[in-house]
KEGUNU-701334 format. One line per field, with one value per residue: x, y, z of N, C-alpha, C in turn. Coordinates in steps of 0.2 Angstrom, whole numbers. Atoms other than C-alpha are relative to their C-alpha. Layout:
BEGIN
n.u	X, ...
n.v	Y, ...
n.w	Z, ...
ca.u	X, ...
ca.v	Y, ...
ca.w	Z, ...
c.u	X, ...
c.v	Y, ...
c.w	Z, ...
This chain:
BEGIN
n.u	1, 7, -4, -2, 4, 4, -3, 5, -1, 2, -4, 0, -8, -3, -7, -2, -3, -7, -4, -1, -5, -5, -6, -6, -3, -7, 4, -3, 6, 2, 9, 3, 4, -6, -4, 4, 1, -7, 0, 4, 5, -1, -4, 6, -1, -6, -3, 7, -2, -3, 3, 7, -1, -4, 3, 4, -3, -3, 6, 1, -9, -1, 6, -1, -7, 3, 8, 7, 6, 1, -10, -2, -8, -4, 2, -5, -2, -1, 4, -1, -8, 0, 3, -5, -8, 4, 4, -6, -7, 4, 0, -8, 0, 0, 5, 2, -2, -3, 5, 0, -6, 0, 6, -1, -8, 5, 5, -4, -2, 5, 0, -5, -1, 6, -1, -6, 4, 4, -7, -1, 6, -1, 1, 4, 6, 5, -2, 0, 8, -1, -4, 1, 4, -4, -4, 3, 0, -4, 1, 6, 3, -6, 4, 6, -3, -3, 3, 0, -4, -2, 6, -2, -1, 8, 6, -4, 1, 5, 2, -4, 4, 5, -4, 1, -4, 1, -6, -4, -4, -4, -3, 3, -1, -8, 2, 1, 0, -5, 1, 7, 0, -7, 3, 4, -7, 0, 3, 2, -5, 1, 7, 3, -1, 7, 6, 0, 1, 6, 2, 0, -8, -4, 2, -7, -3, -1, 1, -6, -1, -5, 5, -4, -3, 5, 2, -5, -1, 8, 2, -4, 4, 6, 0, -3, 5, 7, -5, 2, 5, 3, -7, 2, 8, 0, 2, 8, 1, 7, -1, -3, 5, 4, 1, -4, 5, 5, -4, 2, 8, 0, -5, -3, -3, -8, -4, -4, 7, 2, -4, 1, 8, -1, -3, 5, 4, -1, -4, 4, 3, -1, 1, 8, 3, -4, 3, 5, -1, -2, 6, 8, 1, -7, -7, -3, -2, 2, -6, 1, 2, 8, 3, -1, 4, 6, 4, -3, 1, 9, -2, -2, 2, 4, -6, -2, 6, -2, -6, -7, -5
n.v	5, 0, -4, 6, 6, -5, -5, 0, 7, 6, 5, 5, 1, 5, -2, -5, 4, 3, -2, -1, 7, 0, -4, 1, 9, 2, 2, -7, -1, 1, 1, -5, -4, -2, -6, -5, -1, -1, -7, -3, -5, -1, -7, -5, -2, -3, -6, -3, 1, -4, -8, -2, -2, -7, -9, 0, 0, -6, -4, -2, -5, -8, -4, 1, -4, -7, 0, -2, 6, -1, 4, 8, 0, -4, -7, -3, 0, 7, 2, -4, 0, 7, -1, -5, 2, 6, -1, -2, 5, 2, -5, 3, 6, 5, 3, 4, -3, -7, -6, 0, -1, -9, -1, 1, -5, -6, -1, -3, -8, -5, 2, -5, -9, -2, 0, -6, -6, -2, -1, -8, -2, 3, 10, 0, 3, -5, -4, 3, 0, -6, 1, 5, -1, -4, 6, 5, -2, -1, 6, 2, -6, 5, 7, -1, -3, 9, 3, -5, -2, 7, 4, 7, 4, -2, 7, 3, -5, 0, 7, 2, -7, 2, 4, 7, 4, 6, 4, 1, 4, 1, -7, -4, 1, -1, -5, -4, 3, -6, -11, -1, 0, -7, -3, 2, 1, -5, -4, 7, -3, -6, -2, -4, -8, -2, 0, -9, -7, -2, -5, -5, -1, -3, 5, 4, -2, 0, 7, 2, 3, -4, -3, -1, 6, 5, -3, 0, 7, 1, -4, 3, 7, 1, -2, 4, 5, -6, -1, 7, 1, -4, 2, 4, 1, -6, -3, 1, -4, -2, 6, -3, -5, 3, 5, -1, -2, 6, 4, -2, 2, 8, 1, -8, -5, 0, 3, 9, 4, -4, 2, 6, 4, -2, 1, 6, -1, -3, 5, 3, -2, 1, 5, 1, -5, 0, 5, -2, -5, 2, 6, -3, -1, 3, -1, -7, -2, -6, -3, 4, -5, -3, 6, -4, -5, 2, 4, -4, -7, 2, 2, -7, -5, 4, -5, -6, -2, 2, -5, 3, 2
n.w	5, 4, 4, 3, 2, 5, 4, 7, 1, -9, 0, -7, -7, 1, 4, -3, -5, 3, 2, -7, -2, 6, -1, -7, 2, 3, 8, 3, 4, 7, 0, 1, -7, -3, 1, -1, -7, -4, 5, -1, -6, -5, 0, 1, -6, -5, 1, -2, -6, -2, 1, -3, -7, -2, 1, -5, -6, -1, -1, -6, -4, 6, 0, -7, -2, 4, -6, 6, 1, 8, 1, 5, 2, 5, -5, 0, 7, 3, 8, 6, 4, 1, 6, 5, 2, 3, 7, 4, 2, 3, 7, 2, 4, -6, -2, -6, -6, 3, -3, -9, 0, 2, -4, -6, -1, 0, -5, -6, 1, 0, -9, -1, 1, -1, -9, -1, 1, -8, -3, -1, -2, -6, 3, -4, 2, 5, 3, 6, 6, 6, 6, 4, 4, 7, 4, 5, 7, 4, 2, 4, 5, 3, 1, 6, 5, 2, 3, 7, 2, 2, 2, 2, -6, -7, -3, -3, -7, -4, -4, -2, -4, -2, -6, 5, 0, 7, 3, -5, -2, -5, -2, -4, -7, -3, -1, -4, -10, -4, -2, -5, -7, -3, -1, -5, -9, -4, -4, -5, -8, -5, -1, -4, 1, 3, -4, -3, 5, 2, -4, -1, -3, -8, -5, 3, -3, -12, -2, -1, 9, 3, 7, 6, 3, 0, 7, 7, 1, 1, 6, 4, 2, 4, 7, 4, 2, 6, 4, 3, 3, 9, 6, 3, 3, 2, -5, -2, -6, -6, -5, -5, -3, -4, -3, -8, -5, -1, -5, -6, -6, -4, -3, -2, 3, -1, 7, -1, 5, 7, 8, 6, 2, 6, 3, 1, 3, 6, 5, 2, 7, 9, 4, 1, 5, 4, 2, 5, 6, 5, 2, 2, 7, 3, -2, -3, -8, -2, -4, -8, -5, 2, -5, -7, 1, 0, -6, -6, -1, -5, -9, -5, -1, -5, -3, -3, -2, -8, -2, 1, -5
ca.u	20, 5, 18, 28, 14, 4, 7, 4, 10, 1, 11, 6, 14, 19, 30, 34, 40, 52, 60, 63, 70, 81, 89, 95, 97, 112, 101, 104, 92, 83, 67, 55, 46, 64, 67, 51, 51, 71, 75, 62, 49, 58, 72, 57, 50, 64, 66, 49, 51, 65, 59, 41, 52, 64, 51, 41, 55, 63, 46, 42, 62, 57, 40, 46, 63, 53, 37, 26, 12, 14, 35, 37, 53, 57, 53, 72, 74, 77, 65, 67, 87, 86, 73, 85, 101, 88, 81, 97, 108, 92, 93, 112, 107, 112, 102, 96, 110, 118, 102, 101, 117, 116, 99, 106, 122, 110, 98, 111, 119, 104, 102, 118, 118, 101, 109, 124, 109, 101, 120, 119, 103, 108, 102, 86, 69, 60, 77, 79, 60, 63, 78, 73, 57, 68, 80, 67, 59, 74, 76, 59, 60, 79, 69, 56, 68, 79, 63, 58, 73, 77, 61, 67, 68, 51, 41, 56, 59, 43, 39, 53, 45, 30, 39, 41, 48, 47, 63, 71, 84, 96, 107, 96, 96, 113, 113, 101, 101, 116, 112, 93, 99, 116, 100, 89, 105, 107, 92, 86, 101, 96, 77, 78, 84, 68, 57, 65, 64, 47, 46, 54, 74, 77, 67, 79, 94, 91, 88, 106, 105, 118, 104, 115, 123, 109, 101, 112, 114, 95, 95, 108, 99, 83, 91, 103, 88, 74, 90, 91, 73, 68, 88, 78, 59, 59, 47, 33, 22, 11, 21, 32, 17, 4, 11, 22, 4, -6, 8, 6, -11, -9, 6, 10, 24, 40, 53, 59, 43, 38, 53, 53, 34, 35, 48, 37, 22, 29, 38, 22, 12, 22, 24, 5, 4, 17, 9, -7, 2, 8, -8, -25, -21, -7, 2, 3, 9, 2, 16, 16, 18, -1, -6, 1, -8, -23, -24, -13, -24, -43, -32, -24, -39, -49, -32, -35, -54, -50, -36, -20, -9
ca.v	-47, -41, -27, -42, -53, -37, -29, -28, -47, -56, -67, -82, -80, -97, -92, -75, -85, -97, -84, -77, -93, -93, -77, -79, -99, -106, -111, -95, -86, -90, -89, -76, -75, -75, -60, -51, -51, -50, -38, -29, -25, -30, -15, -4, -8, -7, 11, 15, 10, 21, 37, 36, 35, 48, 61, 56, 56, 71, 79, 78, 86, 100, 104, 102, 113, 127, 124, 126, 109, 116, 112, 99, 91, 105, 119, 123, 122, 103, 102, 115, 115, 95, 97, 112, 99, 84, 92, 102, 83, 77, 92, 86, 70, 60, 47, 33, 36, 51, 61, 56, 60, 79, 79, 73, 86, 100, 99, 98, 113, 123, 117, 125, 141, 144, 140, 152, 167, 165, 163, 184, 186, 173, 153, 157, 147, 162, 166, 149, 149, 165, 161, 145, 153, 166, 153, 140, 152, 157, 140, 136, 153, 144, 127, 135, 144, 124, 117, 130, 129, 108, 104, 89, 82, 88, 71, 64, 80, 81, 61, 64, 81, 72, 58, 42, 24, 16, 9, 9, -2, -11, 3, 15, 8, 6, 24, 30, 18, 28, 46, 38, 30, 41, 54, 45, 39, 57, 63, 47, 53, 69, 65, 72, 90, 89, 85, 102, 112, 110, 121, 135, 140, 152, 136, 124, 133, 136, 118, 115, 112, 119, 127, 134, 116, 105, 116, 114, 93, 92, 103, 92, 76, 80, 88, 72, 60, 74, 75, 57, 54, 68, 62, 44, 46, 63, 75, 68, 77, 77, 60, 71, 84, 71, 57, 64, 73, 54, 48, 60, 58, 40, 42, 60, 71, 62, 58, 42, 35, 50, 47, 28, 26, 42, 34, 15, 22, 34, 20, 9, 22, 23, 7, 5, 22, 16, -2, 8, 19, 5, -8, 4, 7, -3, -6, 14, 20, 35, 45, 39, 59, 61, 45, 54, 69, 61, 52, 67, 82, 74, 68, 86, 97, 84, 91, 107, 106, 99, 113, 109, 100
ca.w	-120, -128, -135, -143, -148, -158, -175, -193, -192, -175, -168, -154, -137, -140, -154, -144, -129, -141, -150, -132, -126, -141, -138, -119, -124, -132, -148, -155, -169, -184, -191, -196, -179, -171, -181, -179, -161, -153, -170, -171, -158, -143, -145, -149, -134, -123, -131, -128, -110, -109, -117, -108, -90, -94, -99, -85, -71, -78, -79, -61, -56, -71, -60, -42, -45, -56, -41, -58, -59, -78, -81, -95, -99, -113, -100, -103, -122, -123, -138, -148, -148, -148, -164, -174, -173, -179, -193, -198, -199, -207, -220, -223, -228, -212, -204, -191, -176, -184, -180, -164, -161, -168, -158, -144, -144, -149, -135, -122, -129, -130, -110, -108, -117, -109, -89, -95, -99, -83, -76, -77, -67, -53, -61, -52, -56, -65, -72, -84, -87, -94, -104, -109, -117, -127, -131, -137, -149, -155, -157, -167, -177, -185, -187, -197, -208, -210, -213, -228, -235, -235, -242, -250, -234, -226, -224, -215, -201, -200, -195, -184, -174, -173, -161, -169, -164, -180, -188, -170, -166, -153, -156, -153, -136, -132, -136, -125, -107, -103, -104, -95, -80, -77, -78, -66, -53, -51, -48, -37, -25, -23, -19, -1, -6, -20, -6, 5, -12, -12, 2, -4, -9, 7, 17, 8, 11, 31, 32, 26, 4, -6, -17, -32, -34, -30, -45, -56, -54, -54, -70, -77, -74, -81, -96, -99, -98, -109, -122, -123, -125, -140, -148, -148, -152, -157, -148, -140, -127, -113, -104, -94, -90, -84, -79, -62, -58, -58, -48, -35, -31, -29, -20, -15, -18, -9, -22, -16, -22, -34, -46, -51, -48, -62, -70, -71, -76, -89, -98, -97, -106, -120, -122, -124, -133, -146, -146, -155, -165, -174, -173, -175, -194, -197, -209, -206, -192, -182, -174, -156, -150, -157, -147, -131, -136, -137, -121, -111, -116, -108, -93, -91, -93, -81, -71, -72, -69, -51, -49, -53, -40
c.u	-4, 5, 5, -2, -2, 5, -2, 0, -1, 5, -3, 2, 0, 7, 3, 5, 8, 5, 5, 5, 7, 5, 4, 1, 6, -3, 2, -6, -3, -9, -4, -4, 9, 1, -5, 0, 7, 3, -1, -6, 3, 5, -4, -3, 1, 3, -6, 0, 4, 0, -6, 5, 4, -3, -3, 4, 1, -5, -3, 7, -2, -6, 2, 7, -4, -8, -4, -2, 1, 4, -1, 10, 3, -1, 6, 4, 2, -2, 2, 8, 0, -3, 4, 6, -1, 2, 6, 5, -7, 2, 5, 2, 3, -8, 2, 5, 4, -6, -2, 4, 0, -7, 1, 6, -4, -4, 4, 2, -5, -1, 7, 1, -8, 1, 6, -5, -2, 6, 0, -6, -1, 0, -6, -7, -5, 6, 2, -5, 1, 8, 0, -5, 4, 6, -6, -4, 4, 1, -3, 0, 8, -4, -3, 3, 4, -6, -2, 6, 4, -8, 0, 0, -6, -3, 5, 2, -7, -4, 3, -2, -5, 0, -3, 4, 3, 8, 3, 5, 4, 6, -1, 2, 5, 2, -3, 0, 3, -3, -8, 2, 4, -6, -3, 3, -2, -6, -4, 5, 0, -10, -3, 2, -5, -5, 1, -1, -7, -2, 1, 9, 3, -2, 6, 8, 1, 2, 8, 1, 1, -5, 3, 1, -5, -4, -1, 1, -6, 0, 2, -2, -6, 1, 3, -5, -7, 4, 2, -7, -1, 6, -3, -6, -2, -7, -6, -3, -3, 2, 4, -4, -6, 2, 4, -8, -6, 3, 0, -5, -4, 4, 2, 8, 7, 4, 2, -5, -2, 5, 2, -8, -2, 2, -4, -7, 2, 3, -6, -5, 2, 3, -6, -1, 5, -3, -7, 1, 3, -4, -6, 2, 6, -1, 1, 0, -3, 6, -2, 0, -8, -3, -2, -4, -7, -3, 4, -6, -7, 4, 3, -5, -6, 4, -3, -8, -2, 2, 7, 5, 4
c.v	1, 4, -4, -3, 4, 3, -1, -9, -4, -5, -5, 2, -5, 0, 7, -4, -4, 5, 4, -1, 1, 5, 1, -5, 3, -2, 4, 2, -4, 0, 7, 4, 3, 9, 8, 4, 2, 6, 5, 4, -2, 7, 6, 1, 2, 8, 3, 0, 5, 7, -1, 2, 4, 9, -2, 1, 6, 6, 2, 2, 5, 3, 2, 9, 8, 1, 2, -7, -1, -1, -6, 0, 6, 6, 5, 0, -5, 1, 4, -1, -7, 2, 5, -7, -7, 0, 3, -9, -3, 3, -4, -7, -8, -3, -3, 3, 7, 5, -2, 4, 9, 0, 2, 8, 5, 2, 0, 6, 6, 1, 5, 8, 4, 1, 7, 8, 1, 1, 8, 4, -6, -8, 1, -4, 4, 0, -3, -2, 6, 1, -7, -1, 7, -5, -5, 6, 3, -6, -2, 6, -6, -6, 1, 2, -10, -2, 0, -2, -11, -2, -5, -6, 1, -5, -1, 2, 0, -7, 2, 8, -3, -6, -7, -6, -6, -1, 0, -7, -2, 5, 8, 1, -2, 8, 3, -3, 3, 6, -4, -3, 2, 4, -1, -2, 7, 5, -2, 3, 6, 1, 2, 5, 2, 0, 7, 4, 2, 6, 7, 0, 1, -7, -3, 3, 1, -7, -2, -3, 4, 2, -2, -8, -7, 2, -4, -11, 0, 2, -5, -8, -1, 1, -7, -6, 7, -2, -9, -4, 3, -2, -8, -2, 6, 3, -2, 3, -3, -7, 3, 5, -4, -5, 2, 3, -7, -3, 4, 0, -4, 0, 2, 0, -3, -2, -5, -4, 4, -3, -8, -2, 5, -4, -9, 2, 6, -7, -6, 4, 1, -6, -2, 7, -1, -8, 2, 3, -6, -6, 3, 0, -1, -5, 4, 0, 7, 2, -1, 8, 1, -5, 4, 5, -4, -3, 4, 6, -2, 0, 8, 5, -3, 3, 4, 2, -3, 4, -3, -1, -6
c.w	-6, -6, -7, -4, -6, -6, -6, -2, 9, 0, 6, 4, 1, -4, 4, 5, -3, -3, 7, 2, -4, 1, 5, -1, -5, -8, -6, -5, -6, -2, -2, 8, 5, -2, 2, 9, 4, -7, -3, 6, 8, 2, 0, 5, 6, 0, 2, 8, 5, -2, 4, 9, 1, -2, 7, 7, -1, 1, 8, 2, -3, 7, 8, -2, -3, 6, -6, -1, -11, -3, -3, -1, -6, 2, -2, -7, -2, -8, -6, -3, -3, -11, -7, -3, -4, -7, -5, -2, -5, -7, -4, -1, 3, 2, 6, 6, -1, 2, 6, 4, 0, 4, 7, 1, -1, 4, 6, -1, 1, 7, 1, 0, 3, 8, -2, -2, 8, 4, 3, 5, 7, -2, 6, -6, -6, -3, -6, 0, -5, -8, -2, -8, -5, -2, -6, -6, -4, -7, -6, -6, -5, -3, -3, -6, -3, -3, -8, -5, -2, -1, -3, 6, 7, 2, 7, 8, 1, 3, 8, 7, 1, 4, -4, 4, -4, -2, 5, 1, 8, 0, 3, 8, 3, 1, 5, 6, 1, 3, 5, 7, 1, 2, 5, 6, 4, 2, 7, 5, 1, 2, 7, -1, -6, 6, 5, -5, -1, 4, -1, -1, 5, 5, 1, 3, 6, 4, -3, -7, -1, -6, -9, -2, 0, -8, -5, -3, -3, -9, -7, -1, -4, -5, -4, -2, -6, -7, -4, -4, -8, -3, -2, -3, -4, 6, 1, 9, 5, 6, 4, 6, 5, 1, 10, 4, 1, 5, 8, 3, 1, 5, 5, -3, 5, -5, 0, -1, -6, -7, -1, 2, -8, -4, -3, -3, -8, -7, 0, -4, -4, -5, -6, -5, -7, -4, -4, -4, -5, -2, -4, -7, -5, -7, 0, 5, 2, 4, 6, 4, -2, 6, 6, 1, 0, 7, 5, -1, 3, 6, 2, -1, 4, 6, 3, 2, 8, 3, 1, 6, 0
């Protein structure tokens, strides 16, 4: 509510509550606060909601499948291909769901052409870290050239690299539910074959998990929700990387509680991190990936002065 109520124009939650009414009611809309609140900040968010829970889920499958504490959702070149197909439909003078769209389709693909590299070397753990990290700089080295070179369009890309949920819409979020919870189904149904991967491929495998295609699903869940998320907030860090390791050391490490206590807490800090990027110096907005950064990089070098687990 507080999300609702706050913003460069306060609202009551009195007036929050009716416009509320109003839109599951048969009354229908009208009004200024109506419009502030059901066509504006609630889609917002709701999108916030569902980016912060699809970094955060797919962030704990990224760390578990690659056994690295250090696996963020863009481990596999989500980001970089995602942000190349951004800024390139950006350059070419498309907007609002259109670069989504080309963001979203871009970072799927780059997922792909980065599982078909390792394809030649087995689809082993080490084998798409190492071709996800020649992939994404490949990636980022392109990106840097686009950007140079559409500088008419530099504020814009770079709002948009810097993770934003400003202008968002209920399209947006039509848009992205699907790819987050399709992404979250499938990894939710396989969270006892993460709890044996923890042990080890050969373990897993003895114990009776079709490795190879367990993999590959896994791989394909985290990417459709990561790929959803940076196609509708653009790239924001460090909720993938530290919210799966706060859930485990309230929780532990099984997945049938790790991925929606993950996916619950990640979608409540970005609410909250996206409710300050657009109060503290409003009516500017500070990019919601900086927020993140700001309240992920103290908690993750508190982390690692613990030892990371």
């Amino acid at each position: 509510m507080c999300a609702l109520a706050l913003g460069s124009v306060p609202l009551p939650l009195s007036e929050v509550w009716a416009a509320l009414w109003r839109a599951v009611g048969t009354a229908g809309g009208g009004g200024p606060a109506y419009a502030i609140v059901v066509e504006l900040r609630l889609p917002r968010v709701v999108l916030a909601g569902l980016v912060g829970a699809a970094l955060a889920a797919s962030g704990a499958v990224y760390q578990t499948l690659f056994r690295n504490p250090l696996a963020d959702p863009y481990v596999v070149g989500v980001a970089p291909g995602a942000a190349l197909g951004a800024v390139a439909a950006i350059a070419a003078g498309l907007a609002g769901l259109a670069v989504s769209a080309a963001a979203f389709a871009s970072g799927a693909g780059a997922v792909l052409l980065v599982y078909r590299l390792a394809a030649t070397r087995g689809r082993g753990p080490e084998d798409l870290l190492l071709a996800g990290l020649a992939a994404g700089t490949f990636f980022a080295a392109v990106l840097s050239v686009v950007l140079v070179l559409s500088h008419g369009s530099l504020q814009q890309a770079l709002a948009w690299l810097l993770g934003s949920l400003g202008g968002r819409g209920w399209d947006h979020v039509r848009l992205t539910a699907p790819a987050v919870l399709a992404g979250y189904c499938l990894a939710r149904w396989h969270a006892r074959e993460l709890d044996v991967l923890l042990l080890g491929e050969e373990e897993a495998a003895s114990a009776g998990v079709a490795v190879p295609r367990v993999r590959a699903a896994l791989v394909a869940a985290a990417t459709l929700m990561t790929a959803a998320a940076v196609a509708s907030a653009g790239l924001v860090g460090f909720v993938g990387l530290v919210v799966p390791h706060a859930v485990r050391r309230l929780g532990g490490s099984v997945h049938a509680a790790l991925l929606p206590g993950s996916a619950l807490w990640g979608a409540a800090l970005l609410v909250w991190a996206d409710l300050l990027a657009r109060t503290v110096t409003a009516p500017l907005e500070i990019p919601v990936g900086a927020v993140t950064a700001l309240v992920g990089v103290p908690f993750f070098l508190w982390v690692l002065s613990r030892g990371i687990g």
